[in-house]
C-alpha positions as CSV (number, residue, x, y, z in Angstrom):
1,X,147.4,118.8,145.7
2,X,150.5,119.2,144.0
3,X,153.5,117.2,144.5
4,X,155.6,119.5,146.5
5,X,152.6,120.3,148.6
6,X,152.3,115.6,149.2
7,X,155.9,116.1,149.7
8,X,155.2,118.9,151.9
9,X,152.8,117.8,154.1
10,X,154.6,114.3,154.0
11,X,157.6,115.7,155.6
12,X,156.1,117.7,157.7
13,X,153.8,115.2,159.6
14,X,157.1,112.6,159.5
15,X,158.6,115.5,162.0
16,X,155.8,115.8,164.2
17,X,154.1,119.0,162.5
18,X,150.6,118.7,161.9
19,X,149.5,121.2,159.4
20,X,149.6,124.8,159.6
21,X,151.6,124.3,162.8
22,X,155.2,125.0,161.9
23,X,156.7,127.3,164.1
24,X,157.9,130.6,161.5
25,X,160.8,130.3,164.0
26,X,161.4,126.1,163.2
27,X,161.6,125.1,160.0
28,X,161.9,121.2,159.4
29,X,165.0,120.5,159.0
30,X,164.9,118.0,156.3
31,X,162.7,120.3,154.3
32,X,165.4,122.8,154.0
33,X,168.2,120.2,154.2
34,X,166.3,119.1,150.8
35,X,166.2,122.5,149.2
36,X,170.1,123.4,149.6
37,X,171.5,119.7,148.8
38,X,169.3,118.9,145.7
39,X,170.9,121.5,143.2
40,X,174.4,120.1,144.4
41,X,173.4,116.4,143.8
42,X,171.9,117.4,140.0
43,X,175.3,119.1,139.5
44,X,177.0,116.1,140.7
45,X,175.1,113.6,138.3
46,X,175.3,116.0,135.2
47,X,179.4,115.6,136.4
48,X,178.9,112.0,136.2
49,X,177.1,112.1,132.7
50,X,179.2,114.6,130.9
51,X,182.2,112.6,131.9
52,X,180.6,109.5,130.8
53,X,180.8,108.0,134.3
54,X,177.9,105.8,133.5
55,X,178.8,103.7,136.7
56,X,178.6,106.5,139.1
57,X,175.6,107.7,137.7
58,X,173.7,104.9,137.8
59,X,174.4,104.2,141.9
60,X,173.3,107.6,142.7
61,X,170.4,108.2,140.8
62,X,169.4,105.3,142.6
63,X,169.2,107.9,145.9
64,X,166.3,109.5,144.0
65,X,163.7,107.1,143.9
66,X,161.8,108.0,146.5
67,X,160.5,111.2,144.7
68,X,158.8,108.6,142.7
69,X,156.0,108.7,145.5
70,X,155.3,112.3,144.7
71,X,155.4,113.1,141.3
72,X,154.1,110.9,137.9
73,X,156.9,112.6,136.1
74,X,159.3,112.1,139.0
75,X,158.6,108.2,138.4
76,X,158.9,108.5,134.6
77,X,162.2,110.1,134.4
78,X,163.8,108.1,137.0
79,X,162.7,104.7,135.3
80,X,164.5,106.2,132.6
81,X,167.4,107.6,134.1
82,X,167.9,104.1,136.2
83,X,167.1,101.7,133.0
84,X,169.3,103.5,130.5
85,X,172.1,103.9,132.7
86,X,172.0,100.2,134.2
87,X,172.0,99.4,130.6
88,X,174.7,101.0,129.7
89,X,176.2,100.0,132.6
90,X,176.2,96.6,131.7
91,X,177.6,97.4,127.8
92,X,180.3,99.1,129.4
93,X,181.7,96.1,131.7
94,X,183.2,95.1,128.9
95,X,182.3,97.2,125.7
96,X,182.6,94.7,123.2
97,X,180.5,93.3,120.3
98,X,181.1,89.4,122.3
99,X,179.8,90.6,125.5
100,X,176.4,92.7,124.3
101,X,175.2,89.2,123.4
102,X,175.8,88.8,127.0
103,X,173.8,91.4,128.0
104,X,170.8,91.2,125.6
105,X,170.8,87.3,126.6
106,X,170.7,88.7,130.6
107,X,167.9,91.0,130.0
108,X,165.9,88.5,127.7
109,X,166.2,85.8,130.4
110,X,165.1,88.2,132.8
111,X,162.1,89.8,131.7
112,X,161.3,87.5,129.2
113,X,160.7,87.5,125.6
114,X,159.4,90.3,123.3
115,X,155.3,89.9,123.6
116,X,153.3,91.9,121.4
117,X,150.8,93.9,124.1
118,X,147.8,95.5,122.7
119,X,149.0,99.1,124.4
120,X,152.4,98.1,125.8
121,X,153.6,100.1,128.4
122,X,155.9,103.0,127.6
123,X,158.5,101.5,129.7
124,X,158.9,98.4,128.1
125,X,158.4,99.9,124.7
126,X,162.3,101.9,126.1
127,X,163.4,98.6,127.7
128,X,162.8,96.9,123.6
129,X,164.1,99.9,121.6
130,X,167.5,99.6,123.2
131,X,167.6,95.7,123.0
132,X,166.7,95.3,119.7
133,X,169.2,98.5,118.9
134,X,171.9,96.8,120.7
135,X,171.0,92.9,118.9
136,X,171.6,94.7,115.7
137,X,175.3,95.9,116.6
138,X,178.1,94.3,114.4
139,X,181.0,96.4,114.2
140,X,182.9,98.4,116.7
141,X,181.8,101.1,115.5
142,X,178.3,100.7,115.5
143,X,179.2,99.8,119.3
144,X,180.4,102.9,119.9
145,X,177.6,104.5,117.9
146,X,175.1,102.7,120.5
147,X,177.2,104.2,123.5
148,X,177.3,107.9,122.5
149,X,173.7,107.5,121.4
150,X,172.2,106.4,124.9
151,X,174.7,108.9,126.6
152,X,172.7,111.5,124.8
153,X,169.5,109.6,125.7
154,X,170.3,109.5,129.0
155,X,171.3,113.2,128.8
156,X,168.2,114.4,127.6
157,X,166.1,112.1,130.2
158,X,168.4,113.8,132.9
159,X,167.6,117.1,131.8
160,X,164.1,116.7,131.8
161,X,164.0,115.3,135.2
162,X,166.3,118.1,136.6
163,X,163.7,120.8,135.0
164,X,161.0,118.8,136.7
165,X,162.9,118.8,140.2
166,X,163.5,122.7,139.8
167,X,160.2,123.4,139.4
168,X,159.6,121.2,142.1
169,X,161.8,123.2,144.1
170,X,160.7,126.6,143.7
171,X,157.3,125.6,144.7
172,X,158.7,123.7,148.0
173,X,160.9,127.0,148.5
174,X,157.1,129.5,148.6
175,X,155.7,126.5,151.0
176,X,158.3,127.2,152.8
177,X,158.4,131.0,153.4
């Protein structure tokens, strides 16, 4: 089963459909309600990311998460998208080469030092590039380097995930019809 077809069904049930039972004349409501608002709330965070509103992305990405359930890729990207930009987030509080040492000491007291795992998760493997990118930062510059480079990070991740979700889409869209 595919993930728009989980998603689907999901839905569907959640509304009181069981399967193959939707009225052509009633469609779920949320279903369609899904469809129309998701291309406006991509455009939205690509808003947020090309004006470097790092802050506003990271709240509403937040929204996503429950396409996580449906989708392997869905969970990937959004770890990404919500890791980065909390990250960055944090540099950007006060972007300043006195208050990273803030933030790398937050994240190391958090989840702990850097262990050496036999096949270390992809996530973590992320979580340590950008620590031990942003431990290395000494100049303003090299700050400002850091930002622009996990902007475009983030960018990419963003773009992948929305490619994802529009394929996701057009597949709900012929479940649909």
């Amino acid at each position: 089963m595919t993930p728009a077809e989980r998603f689907y069904k999901y839905f569907n049930r959640a509304y009181g459909y069981s399967e193959g039972d939707v009225p052509s004349d009633k469609k779920n409501a949320f279903i369609e309600e899904f469809i129309n608002q998701i291309p406006e709330i991509m455009d939205e965070l690509e808003t947020h990311l090309l004006k470097h509103e790092i802050h506003e992305f990271y709240i509403k990405v937040k929204n996503l998460k429950y396409l996580s359930e449906y989708s392997e890729e869905f969970n990937r990207y959004w770890l990404l998208l919500r890791s980065v930009s909390g990250g960055l987030n944090r540099v950007l509080e006060n972007p300043s080469k006195e208050h990273i040492a803030n933030v790398y000491i937050y994240y190391f007291s958090r989840y702990g030092g850097r262990r050496k795992l036999r096949d270390e998760n992809w996530f973590e493997g992320h979580r340590w590039e950008f620590l031990d990118k942003l431990s290395k930062i000494s100049t303003d510059d090299e700050l400002n380097d850091f930002i622009l480079e996990k902007i475009d990070d983030l960018s990419s991740y963003f773009q992948l995930y929305k490619k994802e979700l529009s394929f996701f889409i057009q597949e709900l869209k012929k479940l649909v019809s």
